[in-house]
C-alpha positions as CSV (number, residue, x, y, z in Angstrom):
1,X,42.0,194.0,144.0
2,X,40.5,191.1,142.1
3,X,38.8,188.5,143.3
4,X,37.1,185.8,140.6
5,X,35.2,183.2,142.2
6,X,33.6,179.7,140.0
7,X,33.5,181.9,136.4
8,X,32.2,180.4,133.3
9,X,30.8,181.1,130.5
10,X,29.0,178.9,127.2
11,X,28.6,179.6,124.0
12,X,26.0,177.4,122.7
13,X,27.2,174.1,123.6
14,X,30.8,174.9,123.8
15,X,31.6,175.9,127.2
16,X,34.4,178.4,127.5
17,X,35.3,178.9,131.0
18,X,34.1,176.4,133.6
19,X,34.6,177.4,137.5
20,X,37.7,179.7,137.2
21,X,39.2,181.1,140.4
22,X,41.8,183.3,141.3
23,X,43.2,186.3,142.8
24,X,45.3,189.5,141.6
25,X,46.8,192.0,144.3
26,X,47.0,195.6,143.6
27,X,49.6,196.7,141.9
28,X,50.5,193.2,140.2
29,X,50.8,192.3,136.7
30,X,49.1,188.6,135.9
31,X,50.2,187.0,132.9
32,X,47.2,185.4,131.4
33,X,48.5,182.2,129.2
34,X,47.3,179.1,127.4
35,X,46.7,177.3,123.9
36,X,44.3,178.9,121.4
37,X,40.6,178.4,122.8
38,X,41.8,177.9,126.3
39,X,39.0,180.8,127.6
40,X,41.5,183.8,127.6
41,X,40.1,186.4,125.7
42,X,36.6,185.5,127.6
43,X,37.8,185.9,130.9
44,X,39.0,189.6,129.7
45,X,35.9,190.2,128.2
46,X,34.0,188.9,131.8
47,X,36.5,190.9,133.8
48,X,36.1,194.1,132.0
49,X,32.0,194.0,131.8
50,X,32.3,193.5,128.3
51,X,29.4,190.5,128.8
52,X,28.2,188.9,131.7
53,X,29.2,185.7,133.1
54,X,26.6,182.3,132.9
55,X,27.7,181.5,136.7
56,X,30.3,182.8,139.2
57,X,31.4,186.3,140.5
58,X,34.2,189.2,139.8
59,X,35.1,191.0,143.0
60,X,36.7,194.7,142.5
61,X,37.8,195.5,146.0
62,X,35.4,193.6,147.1
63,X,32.4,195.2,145.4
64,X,30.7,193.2,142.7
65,X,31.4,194.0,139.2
66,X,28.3,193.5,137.8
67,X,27.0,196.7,140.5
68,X,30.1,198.6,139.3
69,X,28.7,200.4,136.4
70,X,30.0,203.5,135.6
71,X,32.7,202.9,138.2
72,X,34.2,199.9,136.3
73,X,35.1,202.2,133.5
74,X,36.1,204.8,135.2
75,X,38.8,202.7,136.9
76,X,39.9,200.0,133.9
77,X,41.1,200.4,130.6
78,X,41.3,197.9,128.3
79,X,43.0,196.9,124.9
80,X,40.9,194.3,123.1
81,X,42.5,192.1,120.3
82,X,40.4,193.9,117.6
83,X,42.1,197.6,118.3
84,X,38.8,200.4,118.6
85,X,39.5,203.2,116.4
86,X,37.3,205.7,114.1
87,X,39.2,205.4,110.4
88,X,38.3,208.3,109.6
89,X,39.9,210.1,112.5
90,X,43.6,210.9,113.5
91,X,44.6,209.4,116.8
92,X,44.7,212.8,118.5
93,X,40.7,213.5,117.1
94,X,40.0,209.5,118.6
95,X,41.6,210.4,121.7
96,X,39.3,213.4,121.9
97,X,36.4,211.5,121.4
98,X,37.2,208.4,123.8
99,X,38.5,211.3,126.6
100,X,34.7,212.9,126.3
101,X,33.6,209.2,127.4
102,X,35.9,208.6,130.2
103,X,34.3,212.6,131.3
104,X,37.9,214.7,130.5
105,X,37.4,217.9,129.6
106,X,39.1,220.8,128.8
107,X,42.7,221.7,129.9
108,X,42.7,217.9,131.9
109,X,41.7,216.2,129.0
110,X,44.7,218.0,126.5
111,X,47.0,217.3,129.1
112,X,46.1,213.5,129.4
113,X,46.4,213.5,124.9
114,X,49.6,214.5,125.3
115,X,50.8,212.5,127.7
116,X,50.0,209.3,126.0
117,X,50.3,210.6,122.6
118,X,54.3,210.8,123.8
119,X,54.0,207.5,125.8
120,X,52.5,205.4,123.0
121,X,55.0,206.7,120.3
122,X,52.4,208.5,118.5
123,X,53.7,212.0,117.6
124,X,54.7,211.8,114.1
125,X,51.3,210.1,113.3
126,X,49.1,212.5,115.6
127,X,46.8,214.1,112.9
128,X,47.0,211.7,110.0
129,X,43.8,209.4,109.7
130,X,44.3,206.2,111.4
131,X,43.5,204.4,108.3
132,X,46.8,205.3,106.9
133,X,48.5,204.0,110.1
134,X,50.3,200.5,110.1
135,X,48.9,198.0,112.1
136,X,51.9,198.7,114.7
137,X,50.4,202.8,115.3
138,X,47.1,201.4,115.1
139,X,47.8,199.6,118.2
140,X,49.6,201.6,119.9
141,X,46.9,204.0,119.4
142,X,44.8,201.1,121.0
143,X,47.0,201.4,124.0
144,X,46.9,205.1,124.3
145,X,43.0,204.6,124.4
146,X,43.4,202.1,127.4
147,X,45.9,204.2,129.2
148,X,43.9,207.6,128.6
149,X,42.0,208.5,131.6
150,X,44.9,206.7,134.3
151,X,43.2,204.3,135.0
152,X,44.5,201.6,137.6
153,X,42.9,198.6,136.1
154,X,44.6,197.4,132.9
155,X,43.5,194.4,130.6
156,X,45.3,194.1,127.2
157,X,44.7,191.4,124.8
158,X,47.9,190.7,122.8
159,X,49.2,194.8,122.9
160,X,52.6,193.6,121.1
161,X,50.5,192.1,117.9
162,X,52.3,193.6,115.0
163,X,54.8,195.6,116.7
164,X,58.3,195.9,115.7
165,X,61.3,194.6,117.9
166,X,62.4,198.1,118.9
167,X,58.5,199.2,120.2
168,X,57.7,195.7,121.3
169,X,61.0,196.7,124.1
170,X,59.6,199.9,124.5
171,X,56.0,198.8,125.1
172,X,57.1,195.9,127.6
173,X,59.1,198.6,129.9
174,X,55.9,200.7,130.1
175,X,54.2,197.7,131.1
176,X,56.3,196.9,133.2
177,X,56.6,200.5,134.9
178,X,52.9,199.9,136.0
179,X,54.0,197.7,138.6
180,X,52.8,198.7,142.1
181,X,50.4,202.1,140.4
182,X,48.3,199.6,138.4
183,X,46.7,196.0,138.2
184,X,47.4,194.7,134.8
185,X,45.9,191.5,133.4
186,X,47.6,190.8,130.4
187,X,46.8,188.2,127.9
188,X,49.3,186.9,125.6
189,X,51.0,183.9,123.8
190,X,54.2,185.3,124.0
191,X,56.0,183.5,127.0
192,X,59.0,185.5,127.1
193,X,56.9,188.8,126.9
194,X,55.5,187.3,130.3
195,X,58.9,186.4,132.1
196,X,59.9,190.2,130.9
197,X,56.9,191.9,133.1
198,X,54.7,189.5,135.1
199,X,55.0,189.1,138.6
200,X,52.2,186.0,138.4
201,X,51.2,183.8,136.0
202,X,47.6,181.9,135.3
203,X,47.9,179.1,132.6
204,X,44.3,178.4,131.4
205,X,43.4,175.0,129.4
206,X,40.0,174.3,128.4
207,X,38.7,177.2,130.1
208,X,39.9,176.0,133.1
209,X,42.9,177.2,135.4
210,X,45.8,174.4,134.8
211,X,47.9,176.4,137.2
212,X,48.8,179.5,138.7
213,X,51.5,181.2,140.5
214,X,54.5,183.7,141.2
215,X,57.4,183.2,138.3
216,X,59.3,182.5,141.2
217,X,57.0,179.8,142.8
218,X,56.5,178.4,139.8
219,X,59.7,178.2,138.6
220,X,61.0,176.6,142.2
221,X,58.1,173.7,142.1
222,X,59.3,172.3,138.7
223,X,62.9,173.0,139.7
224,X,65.0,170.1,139.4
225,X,63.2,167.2,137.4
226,X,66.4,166.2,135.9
227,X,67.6,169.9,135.2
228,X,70.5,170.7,137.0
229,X,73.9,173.8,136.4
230,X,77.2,172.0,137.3
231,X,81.0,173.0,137.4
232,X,82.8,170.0,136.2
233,X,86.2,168.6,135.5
234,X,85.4,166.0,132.6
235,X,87.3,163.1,132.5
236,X,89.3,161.9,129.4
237,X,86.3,161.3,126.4
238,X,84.2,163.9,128.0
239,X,80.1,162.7,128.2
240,X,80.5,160.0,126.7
241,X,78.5,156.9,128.6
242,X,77.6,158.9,131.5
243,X,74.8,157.4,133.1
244,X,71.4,158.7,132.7
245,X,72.2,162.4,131.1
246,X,69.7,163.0,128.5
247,X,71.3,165.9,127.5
248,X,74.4,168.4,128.1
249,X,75.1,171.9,127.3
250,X,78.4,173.9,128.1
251,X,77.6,177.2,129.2
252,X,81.2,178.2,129.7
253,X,84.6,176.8,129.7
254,X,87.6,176.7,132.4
255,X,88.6,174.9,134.8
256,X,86.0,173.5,136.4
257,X,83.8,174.0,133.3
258,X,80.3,175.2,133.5
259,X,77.2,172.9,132.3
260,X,73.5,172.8,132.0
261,X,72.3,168.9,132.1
262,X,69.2,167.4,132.1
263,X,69.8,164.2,133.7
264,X,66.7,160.9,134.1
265,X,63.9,162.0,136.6
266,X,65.6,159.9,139.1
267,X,66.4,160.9,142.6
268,X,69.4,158.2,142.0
269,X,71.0,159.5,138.6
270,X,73.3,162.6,140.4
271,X,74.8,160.2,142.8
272,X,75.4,157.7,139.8
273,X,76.7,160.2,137.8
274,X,79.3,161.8,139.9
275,X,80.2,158.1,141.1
276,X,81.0,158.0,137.1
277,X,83.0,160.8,136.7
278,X,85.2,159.9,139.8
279,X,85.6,156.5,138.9
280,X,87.2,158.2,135.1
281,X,89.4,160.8,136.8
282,X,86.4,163.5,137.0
283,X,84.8,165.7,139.2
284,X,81.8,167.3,140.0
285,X,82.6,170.8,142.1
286,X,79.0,171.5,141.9
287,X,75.9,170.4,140.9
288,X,72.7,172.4,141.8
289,X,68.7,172.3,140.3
290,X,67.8,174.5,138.3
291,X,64.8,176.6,138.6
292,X,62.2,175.4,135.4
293,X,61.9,178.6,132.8
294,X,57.7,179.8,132.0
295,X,58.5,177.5,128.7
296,X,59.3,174.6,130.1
297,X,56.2,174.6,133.2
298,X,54.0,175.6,130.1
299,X,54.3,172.6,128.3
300,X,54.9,170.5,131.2
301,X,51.4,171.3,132.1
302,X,49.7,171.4,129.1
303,X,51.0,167.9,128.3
304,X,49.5,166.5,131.3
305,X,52.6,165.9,133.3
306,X,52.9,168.3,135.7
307,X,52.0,167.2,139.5
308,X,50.0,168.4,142.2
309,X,52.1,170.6,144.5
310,X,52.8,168.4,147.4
């Protein structure tokens, strides 16, 4: 569905994306993440038409976006961080107005209102002007905008920002409900908001891609690294002097108990440790990696320690 081949874009002398490449299925929801001024908000803006790129290519099914015209909006919708919105206007008169843009008309273009109007959580603020609106209903009203005409290429830019825990759910499940109708990039600095939706994540850093991959393929290629779940007997004293654990958590008790450790980065130090809890009358019944959460990869990489896949 998308294909972005050697992207980049300068401002002045500061160079915002330099040679960004990846790919997005249809259907898929791509978690776009990184550190203030890693080049995320650009790449939406060079993905959407918004501006054109210094260098490189966007692929739409294979057509180039920069031929895509009309088409491009037509088919996207996106949700900048700054939400677009008449002040003057309630969200059902904007809604009118941005529905004449996308070409709806009459009984199509009512019906589609309605339908986000009650999707976004919008009702009991339809005809009051949207400068009365919080900033929560204003952007939910940014969202309705995006989702208007159907379209089945999504980009939002932070759509949780000043939402309240209870819509902030309710958004993330319609997000997530695109899945397999509708290509969503989503940019955010929210990781959990991406392990709740995303099926792929792309970590930029000084507009560069610092990695990309499935949840699950990333969380698998940082797996172990000292992180391991056990069931374990503990010996008399417990932890105390174990050899190279960092740190331990108990996760539940019983008998064996059940604990997350983070043990030295040393293919050596489970071996040494369960030699160390059968030498004081423990036992290790288990003892398996575990798979790295979206927080820990994220500032694995962005510190500079992550590794090349092998």
């Amino acid at each position: 569905m998308i294909r972005v081949r050697e992207l980049s874009k300068r401002y002045g002398d500061l160079l915002a994306l330099a040679g960004l490449d990846f790919e997005l299925a249809s259907g898929e929801i791509l978690g776009l993440l990184g550190p203030n001024g890693a080049g995320k908000t650009t790449t939406l803006r060079l993905l959407t038409g918004f501006m054109p790129p210094d260098g490189g290519r966007v692929e739409i099914d294979g057509h180039d976006l920069a031929q895509l015209g009309p088409d491009l909006r037509r088919r996207s919708g996106y949700l900048p961080e700054a939400t677009p919105h008449y002040p003057d206007l309630s969200p059902e008169e904007n809604l009118e107005f941005w529905g004449g843009l996308y070409g709806l008309a009459g009984p199509a273009r009512r019906a589609a209102i309605a339908k986000v109007i009650e999707g976004c959580g919008l009702g009991a603020v339809a005809r009051r002007p949207a400068r009365e609106l919080s900033k929560g209903y204003r952007q939910r009203l940014g969202l309705a905008q995006a989702l208007l005409h159907d379209p089945e290429l999504v980009f939002l830019d932070e759509p949780t920002a000043g939402l309240d825990p209870l819509h902030v759910r309710e958004l993330r499940a319609m997000i997530r409900s695109f899945a397999g109708n509708k290509t969503v990039v989503l940019c955010t600095h929210i990781l959990s908001e991406v392990e709740a939706v995303c099926d792929r994540v792309l970590i930029l850093d000084r507009g560069r891609s610092a990695l990309a991959g499935s949840l699950a393929e990333l969380g698998q290629r940082f797996a172990g690294r000292g992180r391991f779940e056990a069931r374990v007997a503990l010996p008399p004293g417990g932890w105390a002097g174990a050899p190279g654990l960092r740190a331990a958590e108990r996760l539940a008790a019983g008998t064996p108990e059940r604990w997350r450790l983070e043990l030295d980065p040393d293919a050596e130090a489970p071996a040494a440790l369960a030699a160390w809890l059968h030498g004081r009358g423990g036992r290790i019944y288990e003892l398996r990696a575990r798979a790295a959460g979206l927080e820990e990869v994220f500032l694995e990489v962005l510190s500079g320690r992550a590794e090349e896949a092998p």
